[in-house]
C-alpha positions in Angstrom: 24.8 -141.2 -98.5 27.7 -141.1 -96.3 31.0 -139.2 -96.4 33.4 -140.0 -94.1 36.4 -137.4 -93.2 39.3 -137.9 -90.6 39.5 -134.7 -90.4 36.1 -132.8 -90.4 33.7 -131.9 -88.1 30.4 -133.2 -87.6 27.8 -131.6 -89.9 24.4 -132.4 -91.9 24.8 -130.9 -95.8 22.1 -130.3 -98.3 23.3 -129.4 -101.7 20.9 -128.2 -104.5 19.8 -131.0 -106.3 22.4 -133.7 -104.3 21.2 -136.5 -101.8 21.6 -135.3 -98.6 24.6 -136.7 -96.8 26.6 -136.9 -93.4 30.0 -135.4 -93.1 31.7 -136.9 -89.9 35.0 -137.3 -88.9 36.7 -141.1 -87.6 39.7 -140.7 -85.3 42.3 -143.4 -84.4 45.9 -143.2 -82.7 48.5 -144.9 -80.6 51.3 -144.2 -79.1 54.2 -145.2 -80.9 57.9 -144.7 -79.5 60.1 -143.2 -82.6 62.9 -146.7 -82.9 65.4 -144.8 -84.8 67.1 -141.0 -85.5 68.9 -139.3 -87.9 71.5 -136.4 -88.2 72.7 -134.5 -90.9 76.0 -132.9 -91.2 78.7 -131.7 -94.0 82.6 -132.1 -94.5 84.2 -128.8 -96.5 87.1 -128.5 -97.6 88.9 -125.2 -99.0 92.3 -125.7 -101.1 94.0 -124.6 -103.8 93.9 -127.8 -105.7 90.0 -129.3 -106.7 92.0 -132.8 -106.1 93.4 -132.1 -102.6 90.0 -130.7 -101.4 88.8 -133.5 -102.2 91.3 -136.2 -101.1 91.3 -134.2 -97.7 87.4 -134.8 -97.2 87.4 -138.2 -98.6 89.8 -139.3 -95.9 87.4 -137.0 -93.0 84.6 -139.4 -94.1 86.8 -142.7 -94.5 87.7 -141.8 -90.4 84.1 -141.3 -89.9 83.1 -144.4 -91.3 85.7 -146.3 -89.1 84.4 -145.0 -86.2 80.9 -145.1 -86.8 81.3 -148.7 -87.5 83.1 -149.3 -84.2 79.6 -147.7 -83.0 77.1 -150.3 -84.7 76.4 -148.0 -87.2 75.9 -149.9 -90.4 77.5 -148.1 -93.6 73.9 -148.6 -95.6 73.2 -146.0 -93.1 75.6 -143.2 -93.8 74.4 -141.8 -97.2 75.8 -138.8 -98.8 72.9 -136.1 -100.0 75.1 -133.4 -101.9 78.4 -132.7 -102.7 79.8 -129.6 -104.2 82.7 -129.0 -105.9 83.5 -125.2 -106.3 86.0 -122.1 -107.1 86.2 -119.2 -104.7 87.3 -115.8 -105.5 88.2 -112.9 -103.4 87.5 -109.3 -104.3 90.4 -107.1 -103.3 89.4 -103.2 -104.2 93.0 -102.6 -105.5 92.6 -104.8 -108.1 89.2 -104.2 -109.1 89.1 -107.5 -110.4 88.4 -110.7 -108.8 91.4 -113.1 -107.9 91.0 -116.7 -108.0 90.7 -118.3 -104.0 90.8 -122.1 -104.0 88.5 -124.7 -104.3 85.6 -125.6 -101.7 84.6 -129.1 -101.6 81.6 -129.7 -99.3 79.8 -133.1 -99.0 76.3 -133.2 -96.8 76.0 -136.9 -95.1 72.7 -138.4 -93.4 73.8 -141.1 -90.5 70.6 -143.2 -89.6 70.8 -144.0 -85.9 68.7 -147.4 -84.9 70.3 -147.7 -81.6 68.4 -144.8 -79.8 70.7 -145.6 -76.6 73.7 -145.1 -78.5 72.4 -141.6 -80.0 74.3 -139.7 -77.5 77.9 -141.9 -78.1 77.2 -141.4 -81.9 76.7 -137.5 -81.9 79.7 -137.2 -79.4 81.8 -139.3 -82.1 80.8 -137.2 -84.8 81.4 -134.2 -82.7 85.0 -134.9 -82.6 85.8 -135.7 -85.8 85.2 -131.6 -86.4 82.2 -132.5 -88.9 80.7 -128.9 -90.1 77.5 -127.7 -89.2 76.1 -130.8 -87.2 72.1 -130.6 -87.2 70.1 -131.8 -84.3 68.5 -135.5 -84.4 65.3 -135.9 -85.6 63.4 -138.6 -84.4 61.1 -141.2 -86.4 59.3 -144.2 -86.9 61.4 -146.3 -89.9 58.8 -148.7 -91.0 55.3 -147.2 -90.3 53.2 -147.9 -93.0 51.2 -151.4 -91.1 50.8 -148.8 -87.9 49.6 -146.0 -90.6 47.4 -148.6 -92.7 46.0 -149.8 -89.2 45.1 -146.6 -88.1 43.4 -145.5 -91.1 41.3 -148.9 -90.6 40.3 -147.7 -86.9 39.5 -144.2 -88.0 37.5 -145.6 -91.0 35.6 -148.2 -88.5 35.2 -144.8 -86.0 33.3 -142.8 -88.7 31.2 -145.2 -90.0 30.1 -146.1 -85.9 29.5 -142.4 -85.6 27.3 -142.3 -88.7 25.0 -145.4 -88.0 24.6 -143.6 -84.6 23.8 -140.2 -85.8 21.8 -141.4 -88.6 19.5 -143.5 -85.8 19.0 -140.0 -84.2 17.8 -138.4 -87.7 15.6 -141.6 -88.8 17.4 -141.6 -91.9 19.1 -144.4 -93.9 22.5 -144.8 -94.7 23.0 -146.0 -98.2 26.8 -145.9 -99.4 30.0 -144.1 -98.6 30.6 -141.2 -101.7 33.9 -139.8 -100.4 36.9 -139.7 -98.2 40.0 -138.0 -97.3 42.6 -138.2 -94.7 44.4 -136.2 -92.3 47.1 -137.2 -90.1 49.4 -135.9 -87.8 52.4 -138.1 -86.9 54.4 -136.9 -84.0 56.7 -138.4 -82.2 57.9 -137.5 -78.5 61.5 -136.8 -78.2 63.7 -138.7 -75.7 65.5 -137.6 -73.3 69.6 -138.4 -72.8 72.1 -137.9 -70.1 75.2 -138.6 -69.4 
């Protein structure tokens, strides 16, 4: 019996009263340039009125919308991921009581970058429409489940090679395949941008 596993190592197992079988690992990869990037970001807001917070980061986001659409970006890609709606309070000692502050209004936004070569316009956009604490671009892969469903064919193919090789070496027979898991590790290099 065979067990193929991405990620083992190559080893001959005997358990008490099992079949003896082959644990071997199959390896595939490719390099695959990341085709898009996203970065995260919030809007806040701090008033004494829930209403004007809001209205005042609404309009922030309707300017960033404008401007990211003058950039290619697609609105499908600009997604909200939280918004809060809060009161503040301060704590002076005097009082010993707290005092009412405002309200905060903060809403986190995702902007999905396909146009790697505009990354660096897009960032510099969102830069100066004073967007609060602007995370750095992460890069990915959108669609790659075919390049993950390939691999996992190669790595499969790999194993069962390695098996039929090893198993010539032993003067054993292979009979069947009675496990698998998988490991991956998807990485993707990060470009580089200048001005």
């Amino acid at each position: 019996l065979a067990y193929f596993d991405k990620t083992g190592t190559q080893n001959i197992i005997t358990t008490n009263g099992n079949p003896k079988t082959i644990t071997l690992n199959g390896q595939a990869e490719r390099f695959v340039a990341p085709d898009t990037a996203s970065v995260n970001f919030s809007m806040t807001k701090k008033s004494k009125s829930s209403a004007e917070a809001s209205d005042s980061v609404n309009q922030r986001i309707k300017g960033l919308l404008d401007a990211l659409e003058d950039l290619g970006v697609e609105e499908k890609d600009i997604k909200t991921t939280n918004y809060n709606l809060y009161p503040e309070y301060t704590y002076p000692r005097e009082l010993g009581t707290r005092v009412f502050d405002g309200y905060r209004v903060t809403q986190n936004l995702t902007v999905k970058i396909r146009d790697l070569d505009n990354a660096s316009a897009i960032l510099t956009k969102i830069g100066e429409l004073e967007v609060d604490n602007l995370s750095g671009l992460n890069f990915f892969v959108d669609e790659d489940e075919a390049i993950r469903e390939e691999l996992r064919s190669e790595a499969i193919e790999d194993a069962k090679d390695k098996a039929k090789e090893l198993a010539k070496e032993l003067g054993v027979n292979l009979d069947t395949i009675v496990g698998f898991s998988e490991g991956s590790n998807y990485n993707y290099r990060q470009p580089y941008y200048s001005k």
